[in-house]
C-alpha positions as a printed Julia matrix, in Angstrom:
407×3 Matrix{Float64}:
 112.3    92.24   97.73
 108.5    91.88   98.21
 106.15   94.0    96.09
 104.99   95.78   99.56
 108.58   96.64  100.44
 108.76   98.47   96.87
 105.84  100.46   97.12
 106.91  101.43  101.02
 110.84  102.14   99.58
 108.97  104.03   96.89
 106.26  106.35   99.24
 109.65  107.27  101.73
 111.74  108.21   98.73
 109.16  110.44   97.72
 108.17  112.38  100.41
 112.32  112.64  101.93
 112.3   115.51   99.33
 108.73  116.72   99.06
 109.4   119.98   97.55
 111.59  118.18   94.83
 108.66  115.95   94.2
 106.2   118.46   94.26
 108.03  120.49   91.47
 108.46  117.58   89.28
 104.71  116.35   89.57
 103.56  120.12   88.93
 105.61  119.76   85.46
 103.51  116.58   84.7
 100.33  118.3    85.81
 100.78  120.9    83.83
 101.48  118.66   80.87
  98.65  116.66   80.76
  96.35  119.4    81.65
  97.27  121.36   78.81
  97.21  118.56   76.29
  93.7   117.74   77.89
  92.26  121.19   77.78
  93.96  122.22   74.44
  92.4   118.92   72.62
  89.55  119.71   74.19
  88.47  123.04   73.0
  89.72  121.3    69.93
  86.98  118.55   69.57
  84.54  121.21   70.87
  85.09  123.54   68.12
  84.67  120.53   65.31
  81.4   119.35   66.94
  80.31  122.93   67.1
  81.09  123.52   63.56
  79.28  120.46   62.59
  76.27  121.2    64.47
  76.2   125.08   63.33
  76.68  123.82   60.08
  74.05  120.86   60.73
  71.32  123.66   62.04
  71.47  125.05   58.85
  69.36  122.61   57.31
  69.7   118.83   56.13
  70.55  117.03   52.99
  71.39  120.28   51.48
  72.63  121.35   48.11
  74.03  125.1    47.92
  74.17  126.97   44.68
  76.18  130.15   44.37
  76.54  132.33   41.76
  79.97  133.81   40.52
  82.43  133.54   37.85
  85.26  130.62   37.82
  88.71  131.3    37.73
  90.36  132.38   34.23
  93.25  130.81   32.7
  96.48  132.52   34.68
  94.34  133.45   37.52
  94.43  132.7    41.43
  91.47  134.93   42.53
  88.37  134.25   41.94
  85.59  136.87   40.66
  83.65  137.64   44.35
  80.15  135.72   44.56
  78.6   138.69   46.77
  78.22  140.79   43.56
  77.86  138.11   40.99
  74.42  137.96   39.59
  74.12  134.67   37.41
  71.65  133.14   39.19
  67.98  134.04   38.51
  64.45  133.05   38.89
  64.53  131.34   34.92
  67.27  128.57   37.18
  64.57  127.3    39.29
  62.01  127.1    36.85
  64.28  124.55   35.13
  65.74  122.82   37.8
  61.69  121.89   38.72
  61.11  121.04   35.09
  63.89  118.26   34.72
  64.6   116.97   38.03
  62.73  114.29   39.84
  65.86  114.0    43.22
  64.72  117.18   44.9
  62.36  117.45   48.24
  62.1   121.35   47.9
  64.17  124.6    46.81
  64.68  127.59   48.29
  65.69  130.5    46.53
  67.25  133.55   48.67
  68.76  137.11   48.27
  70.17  138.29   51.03
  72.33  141.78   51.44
  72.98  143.83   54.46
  71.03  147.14   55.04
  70.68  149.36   57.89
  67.01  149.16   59.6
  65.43  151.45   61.49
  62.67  150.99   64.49
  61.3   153.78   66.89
  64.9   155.62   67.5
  67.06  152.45   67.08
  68.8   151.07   64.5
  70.63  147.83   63.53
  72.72  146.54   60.83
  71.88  143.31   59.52
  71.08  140.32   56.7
  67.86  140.92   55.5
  66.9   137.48   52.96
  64.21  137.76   50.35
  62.81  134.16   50.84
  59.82  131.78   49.95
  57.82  129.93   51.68
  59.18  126.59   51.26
  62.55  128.22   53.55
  61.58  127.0    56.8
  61.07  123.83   55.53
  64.9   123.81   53.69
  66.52  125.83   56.37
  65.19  124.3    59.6
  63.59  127.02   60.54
  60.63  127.49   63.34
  58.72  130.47   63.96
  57.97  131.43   68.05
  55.28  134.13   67.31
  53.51  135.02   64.4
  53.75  133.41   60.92
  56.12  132.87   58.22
  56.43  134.33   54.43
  53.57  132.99   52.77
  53.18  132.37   48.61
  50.68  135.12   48.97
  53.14  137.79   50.35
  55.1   136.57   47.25
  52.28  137.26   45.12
  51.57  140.59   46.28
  55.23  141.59   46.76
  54.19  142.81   50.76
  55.67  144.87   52.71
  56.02  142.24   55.46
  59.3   140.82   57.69
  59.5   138.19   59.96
  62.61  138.8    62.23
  65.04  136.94   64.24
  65.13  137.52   67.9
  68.62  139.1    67.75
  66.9   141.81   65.76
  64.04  142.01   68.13
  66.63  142.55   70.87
  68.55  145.46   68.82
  65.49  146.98   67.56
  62.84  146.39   70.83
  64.77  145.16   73.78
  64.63  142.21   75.61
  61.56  140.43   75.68
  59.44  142.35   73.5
  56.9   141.0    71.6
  57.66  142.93   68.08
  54.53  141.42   65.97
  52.55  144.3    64.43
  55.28  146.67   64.95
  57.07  148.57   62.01
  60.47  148.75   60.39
  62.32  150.83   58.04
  64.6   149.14   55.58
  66.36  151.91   52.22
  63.24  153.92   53.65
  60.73  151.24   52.83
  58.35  150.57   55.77
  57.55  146.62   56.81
  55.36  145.63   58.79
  56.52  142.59   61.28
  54.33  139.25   60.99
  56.43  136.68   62.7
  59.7   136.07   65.05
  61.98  133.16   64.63
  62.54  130.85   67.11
  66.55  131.13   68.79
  68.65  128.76   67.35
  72.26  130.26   67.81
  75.15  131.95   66.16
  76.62  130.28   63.38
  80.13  130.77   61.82
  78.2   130.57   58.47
  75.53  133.42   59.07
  73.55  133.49   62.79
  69.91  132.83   61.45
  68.68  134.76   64.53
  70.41  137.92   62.92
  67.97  137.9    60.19
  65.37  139.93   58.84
  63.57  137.5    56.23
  61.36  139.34   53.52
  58.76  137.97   50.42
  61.86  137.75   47.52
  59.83  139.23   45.31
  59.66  142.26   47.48
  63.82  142.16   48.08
  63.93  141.89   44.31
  61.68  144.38   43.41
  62.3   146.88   46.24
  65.99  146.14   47.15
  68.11  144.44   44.54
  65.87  145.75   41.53
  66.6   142.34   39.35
  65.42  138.86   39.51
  68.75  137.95   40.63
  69.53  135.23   43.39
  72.32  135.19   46.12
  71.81  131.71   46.67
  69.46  128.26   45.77
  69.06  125.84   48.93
  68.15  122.75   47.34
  66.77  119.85   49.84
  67.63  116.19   48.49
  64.73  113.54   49.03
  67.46  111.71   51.19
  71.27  111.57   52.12
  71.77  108.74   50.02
  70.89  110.94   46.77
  72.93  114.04   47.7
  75.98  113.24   45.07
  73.5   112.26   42.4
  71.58  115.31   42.67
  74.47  117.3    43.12
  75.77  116.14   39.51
  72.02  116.58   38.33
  71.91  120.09   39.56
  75.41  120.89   37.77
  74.4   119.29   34.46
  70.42  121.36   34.64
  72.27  124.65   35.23
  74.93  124.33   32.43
  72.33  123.69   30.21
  70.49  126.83   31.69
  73.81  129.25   31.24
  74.45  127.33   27.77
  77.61  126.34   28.95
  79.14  123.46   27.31
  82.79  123.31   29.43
  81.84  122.58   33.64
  85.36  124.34   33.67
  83.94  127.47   32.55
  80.73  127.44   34.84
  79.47  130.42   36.36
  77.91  129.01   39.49
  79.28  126.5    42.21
  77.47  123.46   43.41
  78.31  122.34   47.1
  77.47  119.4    49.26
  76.42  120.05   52.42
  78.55  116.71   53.2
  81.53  118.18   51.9
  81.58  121.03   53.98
  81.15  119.26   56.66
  83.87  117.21   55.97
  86.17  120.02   54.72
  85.27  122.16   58.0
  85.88  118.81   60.15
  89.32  118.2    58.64
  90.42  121.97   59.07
  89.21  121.79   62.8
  91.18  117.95   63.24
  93.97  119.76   61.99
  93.6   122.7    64.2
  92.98  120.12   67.43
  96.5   118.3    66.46
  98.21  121.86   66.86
  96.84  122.25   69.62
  97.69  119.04   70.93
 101.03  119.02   69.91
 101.97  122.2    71.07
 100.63  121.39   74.98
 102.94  118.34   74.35
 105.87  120.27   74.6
 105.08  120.81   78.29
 104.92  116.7    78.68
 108.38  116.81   77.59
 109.62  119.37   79.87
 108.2   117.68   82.89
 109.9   114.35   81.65
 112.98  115.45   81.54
 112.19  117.21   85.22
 111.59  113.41   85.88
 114.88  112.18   84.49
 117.03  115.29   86.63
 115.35  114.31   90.02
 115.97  110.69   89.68
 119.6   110.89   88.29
 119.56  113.58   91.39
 118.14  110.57   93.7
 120.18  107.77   92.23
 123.95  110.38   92.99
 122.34  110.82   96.46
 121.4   107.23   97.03
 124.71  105.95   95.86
 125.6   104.34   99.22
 122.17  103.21  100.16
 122.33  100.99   96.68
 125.73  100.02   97.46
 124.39   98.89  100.42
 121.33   97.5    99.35
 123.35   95.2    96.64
 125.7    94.14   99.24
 123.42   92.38  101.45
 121.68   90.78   98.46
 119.45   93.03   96.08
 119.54   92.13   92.29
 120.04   94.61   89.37
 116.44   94.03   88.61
 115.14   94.97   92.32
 117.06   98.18   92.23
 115.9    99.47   88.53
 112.51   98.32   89.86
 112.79  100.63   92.79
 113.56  103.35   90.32
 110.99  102.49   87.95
 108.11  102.71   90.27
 109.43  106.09   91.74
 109.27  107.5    88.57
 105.63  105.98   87.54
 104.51  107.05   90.77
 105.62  110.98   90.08
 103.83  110.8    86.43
 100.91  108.54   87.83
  99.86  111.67   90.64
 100.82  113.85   88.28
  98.48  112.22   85.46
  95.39  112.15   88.07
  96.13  116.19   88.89
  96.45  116.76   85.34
  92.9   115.34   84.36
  91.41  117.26   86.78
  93.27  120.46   85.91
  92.61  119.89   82.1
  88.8   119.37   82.94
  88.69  122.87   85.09
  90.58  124.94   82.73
  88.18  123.57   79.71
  85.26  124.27   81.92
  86.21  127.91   82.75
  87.24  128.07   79.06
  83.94  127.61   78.22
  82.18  129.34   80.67
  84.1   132.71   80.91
  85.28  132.55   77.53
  82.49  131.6    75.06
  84.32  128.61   73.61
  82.95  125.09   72.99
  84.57  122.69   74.99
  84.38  119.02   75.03
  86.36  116.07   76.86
  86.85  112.81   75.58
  87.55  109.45   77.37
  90.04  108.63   73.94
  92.0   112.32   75.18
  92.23  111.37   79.08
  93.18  108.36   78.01
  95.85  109.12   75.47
  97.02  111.61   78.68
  97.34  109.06   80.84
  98.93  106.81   78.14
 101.87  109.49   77.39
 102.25  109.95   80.71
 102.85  107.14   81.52
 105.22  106.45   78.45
 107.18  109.43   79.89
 107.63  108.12   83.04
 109.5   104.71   82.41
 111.11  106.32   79.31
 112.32  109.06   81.33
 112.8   106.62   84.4
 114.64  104.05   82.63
 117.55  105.32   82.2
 118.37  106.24   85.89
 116.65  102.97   87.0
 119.53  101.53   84.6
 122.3   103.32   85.58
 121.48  102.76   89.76
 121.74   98.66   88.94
 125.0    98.81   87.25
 126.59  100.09   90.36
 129.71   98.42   91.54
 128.34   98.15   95.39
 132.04   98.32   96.37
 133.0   101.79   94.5
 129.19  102.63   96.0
 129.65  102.02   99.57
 132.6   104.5    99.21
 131.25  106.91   97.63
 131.22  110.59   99.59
């Protein structure tokens, strides 16, 4: 049997039961679509992640107060209320290390603040001047916190335009204007420029102050929620990382790193810790949407065992006047790629709308891959001589005499 006669056999079997055929393409559409769309608000969620966490700031260090864990104890002492780092930890990490670009120091708590009849609740971060620098931070009117509002503990606040739109309204140009934070009036002096929420702390929902105001005026200590340490380059992250660690023991005159009362994390590591979480979470996902693969195989498998019982005769026939076992599990075969192969092609397409609306209507990162519409098109078409096989199989072992007989 020529090739051409196959494909013609193959296009007439098809559409002698279009509604049949329809139903078990739809299964395979909806397969593929669903693993494409589920893997990719998946991968859009990781490179999110990564770029929220990315936005935050590069080659970073983070230092965070709190007691470890005791001997016998799963919880941890919280870090929001721990107070063991201060201003004496920056003074010596300057003193002995030579690996760090430039520190910033924060305290940050959330406070109710007040503007002309409105009121928000936010993060309001006693910083330094060297934080835009750390923190990738840009200012879109104004200025920044300067080493003289430090010195003079001002009354100042530079805000993030989430807080302008609370506070002011949309497009509002708050510089000069005045806010009331624990009944302390600031003055504004800057807005940040947007950068976007973050699953770590949206720096647009900010209110930054001089930290020796928030320490003086807010927290009334010298304590520190947190050091942001910069590292010259990548490269020297780890090393600084164990330098860091080693300067603060020595600060806390601890002798066991067991028994520290701070943590030291890589920026790199959280990446890589949030990445792995969110492969994980994309595999679920994946897996999951798989199921429905499975289903419409199996659809497969019914409507050709279904077309080999009702073809019985013409294969009886077909053998009799010459056709080979291969030919007719050939014939079978291509039926069955032919179902998953439309039904791969409507999938894509359905995968790609439904992550599109996804992240339109819904507010979710989305992202397609060539690797996942590949691997789609891959499984389906696994499915479709897997599940094709075995009726291909069992329409060539016919006995074309007990076939031709057949009712």
């Amino acid at each position: 049997m020529l090739k051409r006669d196959l494909v013609e056999e193959t296009y007439l079997a098809l559409i002698a039961n279009k509604v049949r055929s329809f139903l078990t393409v739809l299964g395979i559409v909806i397969g593929i679509g669903s693993v494409i769309a589920m893997i990719a608000i998946g991968q859009g969620s990781q490179s999110s992640i990564q770029s929220n966490i990315q936005s935050l700031g590069s080659n970073l260090i983070m230092v965070t107060p709190g007691a470890p864990r005791g001997v016998g104890t799963q919880v941890s002492q919280g870090r929001g209320s721990a107070t063991t780092l201060v201003m004496k930890d920056i003074s010596a990490i300057k003193a002995e290390s030579q690996q760090y670009a430039a520190i910033a120091p924060e305290l940050s708590s959330r406070y109710q603040v007040t503007a002309k009849g409105t009121n928000t609740n936010t993060s309001i971060v006693g910083v330094t001047s060297d934080y835009p620098e750390v923190k990738n931070i840009q200012v879109a009117s104004g200025v920044f916190i300067s080493d003289k509002n430090n010195s003079n503990r001002a009354k100042v606040a530079v805000v993030g335009p989430t807080v302008v739109t609370d506070l002011f309204g949309d497009g509002v140009d708050p510089v000069g204007q005045t806010i009331r934070i624990k009944s302390i009036s600031f003055q504004i002096v800057g807005v940040t420029l947007a950068k976007g929420g973050s699953g770590f702390g949206s720096q647009d929902d900010m209110i930054f102050i001089p930290l020796t105001t928030a320490q003086q005026y807010l927290a009334g200590s010298d304590r520190l929620s947190t050091l942001s340490i910069q590292a010259i380059d990548a490269n020297g992250m780890s090393e600084l990382q164990t330098e860091i660690t080693d300067i603060l023991l020595k600060s806390h005159n601890i002798s066991d790193p067991q028994a520290a009362d701070f943590q030291v994390l890589n920026q790199a590591d959280i990446v890589s810790a949030a990445s792995s979480v969110t492969q994980t979470f994309t595999m679920l996902l994946g897996s999951v949407a798989a199921i429905s693969l499975l289903v419409g195989g199996i659809g497969i498998m019914n409507m050709m065992l279904t077309n080999v019982t009702e073809r019985t005769k013409e294969i009886g026939l077909r053998k009799a006047i010459g056709a080979t076992r291969a030919e007719i599990s050939s014939q079978f075969l291509i039926e069955a790629a032919m179902l998953t192969f439309l039904g791969g092609i409507f999938g894509v397409i359905l995968g790609w709308l439904v992550a599109l609306l996804v992240q339109k209507f819904g507010g979710i990162t989305t992202e397609i891959t060539t690797s996942s519409v590949l691997l789609a098109f891959g499984v389906s078409a696994a499915i479709g001589i897997v599940f094709g096989y075995y009726p291909a199989l069992r329409a060539s072992k016919l006995n074309p005499i007990e076939a031709l007989r057949h009712e």
